[in-house]
DODOMAR-607861 format. One line per 8 residues: their letters; for each residue x, y, z of N, C-alpha, C, CB. Coordinates in nm, 4 decimals, padded with zeros to 6 digits, m for minus. Each point is the difference from the previous one (the first is absolute). Glycine has a CB too. Example, Ala and Ser with C-alpha at 12.3 -4.5 7.8 and 13.67 -1.06 7.14 Angstrom:
DODOMAR-607861
AS = 01.3190:m00.5690:00.7800:m00.0890:00.1190:00.0000:00.0900:00.1200:00.0000:m00.1892:m00.1173:00.1246  00.1542:00.2223:m00.1966:00.0820:00.1190:00.0060:m00.0770:00.1090:00.0730:00.1184:m00.0628:m00.2145
//
This chain:
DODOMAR-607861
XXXXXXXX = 00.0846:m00.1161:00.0000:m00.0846:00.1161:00.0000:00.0895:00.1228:00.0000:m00.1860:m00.1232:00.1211  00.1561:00.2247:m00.2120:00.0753:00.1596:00.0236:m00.0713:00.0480:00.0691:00.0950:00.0569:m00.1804  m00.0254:00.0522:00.2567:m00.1019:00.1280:00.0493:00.1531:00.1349:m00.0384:m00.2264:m00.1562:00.2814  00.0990:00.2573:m00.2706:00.1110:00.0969:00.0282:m00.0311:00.0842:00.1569:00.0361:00.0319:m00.2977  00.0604:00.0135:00.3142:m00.0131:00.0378:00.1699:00.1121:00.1526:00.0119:m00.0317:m00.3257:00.1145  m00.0486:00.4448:m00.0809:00.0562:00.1345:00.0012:00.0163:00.0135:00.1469:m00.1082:00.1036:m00.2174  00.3397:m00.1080:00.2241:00.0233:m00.0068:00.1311:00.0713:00.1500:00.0698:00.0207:m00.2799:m00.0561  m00.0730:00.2890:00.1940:00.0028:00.0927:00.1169:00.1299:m00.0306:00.0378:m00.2399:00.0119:00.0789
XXXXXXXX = 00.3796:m00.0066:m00.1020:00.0909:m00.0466:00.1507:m00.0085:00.1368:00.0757:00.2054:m00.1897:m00.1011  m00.1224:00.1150:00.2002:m00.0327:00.0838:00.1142:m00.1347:00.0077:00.0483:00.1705:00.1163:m00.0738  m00.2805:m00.1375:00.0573:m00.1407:m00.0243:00.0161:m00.0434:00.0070:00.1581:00.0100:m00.1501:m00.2225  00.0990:00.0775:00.2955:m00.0877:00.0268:00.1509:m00.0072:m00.1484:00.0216:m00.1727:00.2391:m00.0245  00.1034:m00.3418:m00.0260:m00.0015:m00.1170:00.0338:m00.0537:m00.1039:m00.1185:m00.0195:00.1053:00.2375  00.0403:m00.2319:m00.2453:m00.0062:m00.1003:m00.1191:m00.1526:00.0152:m00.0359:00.2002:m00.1851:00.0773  m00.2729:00.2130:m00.1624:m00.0904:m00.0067:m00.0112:m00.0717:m00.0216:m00.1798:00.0536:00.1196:00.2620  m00.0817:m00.2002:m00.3329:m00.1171:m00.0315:m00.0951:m00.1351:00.0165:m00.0187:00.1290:m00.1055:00.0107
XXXXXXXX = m00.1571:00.2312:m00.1146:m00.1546:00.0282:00.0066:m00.0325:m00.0155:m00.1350:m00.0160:00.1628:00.1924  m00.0838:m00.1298:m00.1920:m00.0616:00.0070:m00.1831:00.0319:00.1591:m00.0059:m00.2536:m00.2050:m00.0366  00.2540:00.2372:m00.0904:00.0448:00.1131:m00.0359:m00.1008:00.0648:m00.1352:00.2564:m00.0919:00.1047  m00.1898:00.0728:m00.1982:m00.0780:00.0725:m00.1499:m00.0810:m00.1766:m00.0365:00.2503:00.2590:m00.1435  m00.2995:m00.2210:m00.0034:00.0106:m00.1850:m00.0310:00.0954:m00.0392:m00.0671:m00.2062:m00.0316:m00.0147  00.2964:00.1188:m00.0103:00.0925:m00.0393:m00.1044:00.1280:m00.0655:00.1710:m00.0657:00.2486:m00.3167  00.0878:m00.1753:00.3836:00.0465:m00.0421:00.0858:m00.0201:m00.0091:00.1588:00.0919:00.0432:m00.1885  00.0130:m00.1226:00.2370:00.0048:m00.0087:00.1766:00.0414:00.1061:00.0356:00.0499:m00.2100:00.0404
XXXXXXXX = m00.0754:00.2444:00.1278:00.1412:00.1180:00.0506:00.0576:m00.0976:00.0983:m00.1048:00.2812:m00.0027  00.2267:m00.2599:m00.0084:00.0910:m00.0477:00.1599:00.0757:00.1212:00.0454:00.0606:m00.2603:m00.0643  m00.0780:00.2411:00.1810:00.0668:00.0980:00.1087:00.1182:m00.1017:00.0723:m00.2498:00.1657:00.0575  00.3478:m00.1068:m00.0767:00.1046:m00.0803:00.0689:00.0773:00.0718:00.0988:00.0154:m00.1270:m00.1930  00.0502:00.0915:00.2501:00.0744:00.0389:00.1255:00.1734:00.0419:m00.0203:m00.1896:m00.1779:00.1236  00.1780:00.0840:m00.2113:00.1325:00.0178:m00.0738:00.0745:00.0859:m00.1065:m00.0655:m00.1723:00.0635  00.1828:00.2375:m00.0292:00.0401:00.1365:m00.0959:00.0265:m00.0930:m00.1363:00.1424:00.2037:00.1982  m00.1589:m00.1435:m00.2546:00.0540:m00.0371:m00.1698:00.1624:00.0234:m00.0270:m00.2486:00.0951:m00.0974
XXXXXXXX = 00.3504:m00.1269:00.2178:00.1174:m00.1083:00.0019:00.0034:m00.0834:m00.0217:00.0468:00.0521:00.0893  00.0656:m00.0951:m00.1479:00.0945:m00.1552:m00.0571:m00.1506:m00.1180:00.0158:00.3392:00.0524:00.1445  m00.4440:00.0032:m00.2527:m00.0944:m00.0847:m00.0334:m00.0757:m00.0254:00.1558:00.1449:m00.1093:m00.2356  m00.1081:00.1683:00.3219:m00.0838:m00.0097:00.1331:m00.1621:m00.0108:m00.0650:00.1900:00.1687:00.1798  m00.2340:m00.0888:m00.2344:m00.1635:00.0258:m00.0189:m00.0279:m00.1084:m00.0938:m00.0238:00.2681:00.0264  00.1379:m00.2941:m00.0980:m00.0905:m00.1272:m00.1213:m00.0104:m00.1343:00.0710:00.1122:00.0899:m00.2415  m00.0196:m00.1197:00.3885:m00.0204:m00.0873:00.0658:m00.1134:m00.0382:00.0824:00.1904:00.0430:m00.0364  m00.2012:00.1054:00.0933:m00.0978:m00.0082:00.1214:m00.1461:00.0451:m00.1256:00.1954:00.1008:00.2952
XXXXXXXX = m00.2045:m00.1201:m00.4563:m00.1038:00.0087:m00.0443:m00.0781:m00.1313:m00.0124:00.0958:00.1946:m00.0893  00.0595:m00.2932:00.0603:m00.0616:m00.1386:m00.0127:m00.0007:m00.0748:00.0702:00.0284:00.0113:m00.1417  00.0282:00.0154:00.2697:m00.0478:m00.0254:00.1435:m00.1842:m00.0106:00.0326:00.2526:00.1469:00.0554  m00.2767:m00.0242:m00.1015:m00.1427:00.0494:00.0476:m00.0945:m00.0460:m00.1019:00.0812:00.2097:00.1185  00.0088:m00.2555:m00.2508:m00.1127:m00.0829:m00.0997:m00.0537:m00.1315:00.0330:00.1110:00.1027:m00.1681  00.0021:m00.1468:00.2191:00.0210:m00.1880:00.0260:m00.1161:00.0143:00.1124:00.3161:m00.0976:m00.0329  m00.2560:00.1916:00.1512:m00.0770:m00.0472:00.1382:m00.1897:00.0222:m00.0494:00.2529:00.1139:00.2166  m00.2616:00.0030:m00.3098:m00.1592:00.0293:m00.0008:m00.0395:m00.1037:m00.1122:m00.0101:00.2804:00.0695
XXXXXXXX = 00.0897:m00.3065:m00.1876:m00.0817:m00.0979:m00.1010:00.0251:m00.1927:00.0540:00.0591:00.2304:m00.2466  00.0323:m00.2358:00.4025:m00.0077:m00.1296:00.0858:00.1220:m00.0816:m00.1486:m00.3454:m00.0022:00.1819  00.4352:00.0716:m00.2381:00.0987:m00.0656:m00.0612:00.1405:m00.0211:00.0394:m00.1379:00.0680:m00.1370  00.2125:m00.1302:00.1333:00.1306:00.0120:00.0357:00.0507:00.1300:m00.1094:00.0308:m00.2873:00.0933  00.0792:00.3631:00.0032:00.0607:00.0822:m00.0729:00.0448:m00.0391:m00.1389:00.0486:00.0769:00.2079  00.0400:m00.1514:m00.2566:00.0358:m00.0613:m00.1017:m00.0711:m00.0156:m00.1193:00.0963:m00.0779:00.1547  m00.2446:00.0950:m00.1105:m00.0748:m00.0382:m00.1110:m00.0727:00.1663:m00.0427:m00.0476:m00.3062:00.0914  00.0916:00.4236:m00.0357:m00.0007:00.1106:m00.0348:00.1042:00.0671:m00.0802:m00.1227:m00.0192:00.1713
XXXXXXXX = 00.1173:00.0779:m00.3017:00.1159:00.0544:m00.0603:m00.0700:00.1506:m00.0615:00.1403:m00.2673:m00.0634  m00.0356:00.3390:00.0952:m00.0096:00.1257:m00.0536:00.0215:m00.0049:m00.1359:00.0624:00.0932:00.1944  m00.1137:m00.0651:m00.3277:00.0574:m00.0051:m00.1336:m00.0232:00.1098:m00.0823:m00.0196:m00.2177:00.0149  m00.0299:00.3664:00.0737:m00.0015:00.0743:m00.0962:00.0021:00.1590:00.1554:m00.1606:m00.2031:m00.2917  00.2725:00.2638:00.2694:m00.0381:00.1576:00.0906:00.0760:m00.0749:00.1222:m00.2904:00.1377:m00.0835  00.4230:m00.1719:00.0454:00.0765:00.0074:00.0942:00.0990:00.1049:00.1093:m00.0561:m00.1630:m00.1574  00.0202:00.2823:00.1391:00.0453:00.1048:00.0259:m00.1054:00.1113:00.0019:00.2037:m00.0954:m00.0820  m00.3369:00.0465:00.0134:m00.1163:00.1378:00.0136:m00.0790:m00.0493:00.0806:m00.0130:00.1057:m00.2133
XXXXXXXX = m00.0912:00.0008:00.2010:m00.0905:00.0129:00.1429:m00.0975:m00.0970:m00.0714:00.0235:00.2756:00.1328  m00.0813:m00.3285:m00.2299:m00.0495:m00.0808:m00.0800:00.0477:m00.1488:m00.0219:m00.0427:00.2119:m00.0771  m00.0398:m00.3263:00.1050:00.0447:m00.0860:m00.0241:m00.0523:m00.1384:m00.0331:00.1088:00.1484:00.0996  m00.0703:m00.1990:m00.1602:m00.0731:m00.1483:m00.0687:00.0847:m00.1428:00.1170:m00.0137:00.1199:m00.3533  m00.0524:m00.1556:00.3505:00.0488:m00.1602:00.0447:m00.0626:m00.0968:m00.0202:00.0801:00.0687:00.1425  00.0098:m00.1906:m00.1710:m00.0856:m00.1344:00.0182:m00.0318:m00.0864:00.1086:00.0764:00.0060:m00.1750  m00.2146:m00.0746:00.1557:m00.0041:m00.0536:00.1298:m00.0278:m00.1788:m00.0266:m00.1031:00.2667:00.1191  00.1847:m00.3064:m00.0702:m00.0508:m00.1843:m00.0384:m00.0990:m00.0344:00.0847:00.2223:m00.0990:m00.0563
XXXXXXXX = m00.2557:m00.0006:m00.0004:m00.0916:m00.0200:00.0975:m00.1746:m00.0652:m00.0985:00.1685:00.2411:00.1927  m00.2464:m00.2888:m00.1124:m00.1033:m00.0030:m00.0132:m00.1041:00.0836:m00.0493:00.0944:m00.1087:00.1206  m00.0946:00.1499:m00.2803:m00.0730:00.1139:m00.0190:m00.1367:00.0471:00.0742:00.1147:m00.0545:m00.1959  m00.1683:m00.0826:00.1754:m00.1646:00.0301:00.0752:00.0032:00.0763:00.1467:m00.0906:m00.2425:m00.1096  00.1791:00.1948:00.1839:00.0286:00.0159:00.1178:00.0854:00.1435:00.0223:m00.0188:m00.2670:00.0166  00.0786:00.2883:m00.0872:00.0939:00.1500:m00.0542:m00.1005:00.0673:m00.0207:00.2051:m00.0617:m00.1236  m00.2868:00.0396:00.0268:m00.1256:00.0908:m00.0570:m00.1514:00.0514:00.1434:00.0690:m00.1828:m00.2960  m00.0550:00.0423:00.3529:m00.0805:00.0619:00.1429:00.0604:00.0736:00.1116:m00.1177:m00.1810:m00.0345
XXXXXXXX = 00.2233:00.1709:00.0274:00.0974:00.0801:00.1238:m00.0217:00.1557:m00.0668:00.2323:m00.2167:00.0746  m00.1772:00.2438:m00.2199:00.0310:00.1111:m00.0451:m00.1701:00.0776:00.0373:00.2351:m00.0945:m00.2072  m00.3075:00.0212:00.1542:m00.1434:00.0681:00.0348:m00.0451:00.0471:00.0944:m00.0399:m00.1037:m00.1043  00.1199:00.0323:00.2607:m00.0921:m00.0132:00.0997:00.0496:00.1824:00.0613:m00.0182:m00.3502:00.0563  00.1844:00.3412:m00.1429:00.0621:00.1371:00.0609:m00.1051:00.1190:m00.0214:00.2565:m00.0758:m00.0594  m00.3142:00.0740:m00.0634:m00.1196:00.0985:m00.0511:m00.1243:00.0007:00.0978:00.0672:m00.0505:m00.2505  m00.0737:m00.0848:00.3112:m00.1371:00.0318:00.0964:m00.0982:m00.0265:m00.1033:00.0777:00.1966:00.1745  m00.2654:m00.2099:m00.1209:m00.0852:m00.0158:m00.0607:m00.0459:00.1477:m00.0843:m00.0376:m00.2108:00.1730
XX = m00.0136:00.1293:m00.3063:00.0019:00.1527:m00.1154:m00.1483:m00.0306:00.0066:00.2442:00.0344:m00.2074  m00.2954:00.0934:00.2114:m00.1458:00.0393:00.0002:m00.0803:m00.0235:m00.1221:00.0689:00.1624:00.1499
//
């Protein structure tokens, strides 16, 4: 599964929300040093989409505030997590 996800470092604390529809927001804790923020991004992917880190890869906006990643995994199950971040749509 891709998503894209528009990231906060420095943010205050780890956090994953829904954002636009085109993308996520993450707020991270972490300065955008020696890849500090791209760590603690896929840190916070694995723990909220219940994947091992490993199976998260950054492949596009390695250095911008914009960003694509892949996620392995169980699409169906990828696809209900990503939804649930949005909450119920009216």
């Amino acid at each position: 599964m891709a998503i894209a996800v528009r990231v906060t470092p420095r943010g205050g604390r780890d956090a994953l929300t829904a954002g636009t529809e085109e993308h996520f927001v993450a707020r991270l804790a972490a300065a955008p040093v020696d890849g500090a923020a791209n760590a603690g991004l896929v840190a916070l992917v694995a723990k909220t989409f219940g994947v091992p880190k490993r199976a998260v890869t950054i492949v596009a906006g390695e250095t911008a505030r914009l960003k694509r990643l892949h996620i392995a995994g169980d699409a169906t199950t990828l696809a209900e997590i990503a939804s649930a971040l949005y909450g119920p749509r009216a």
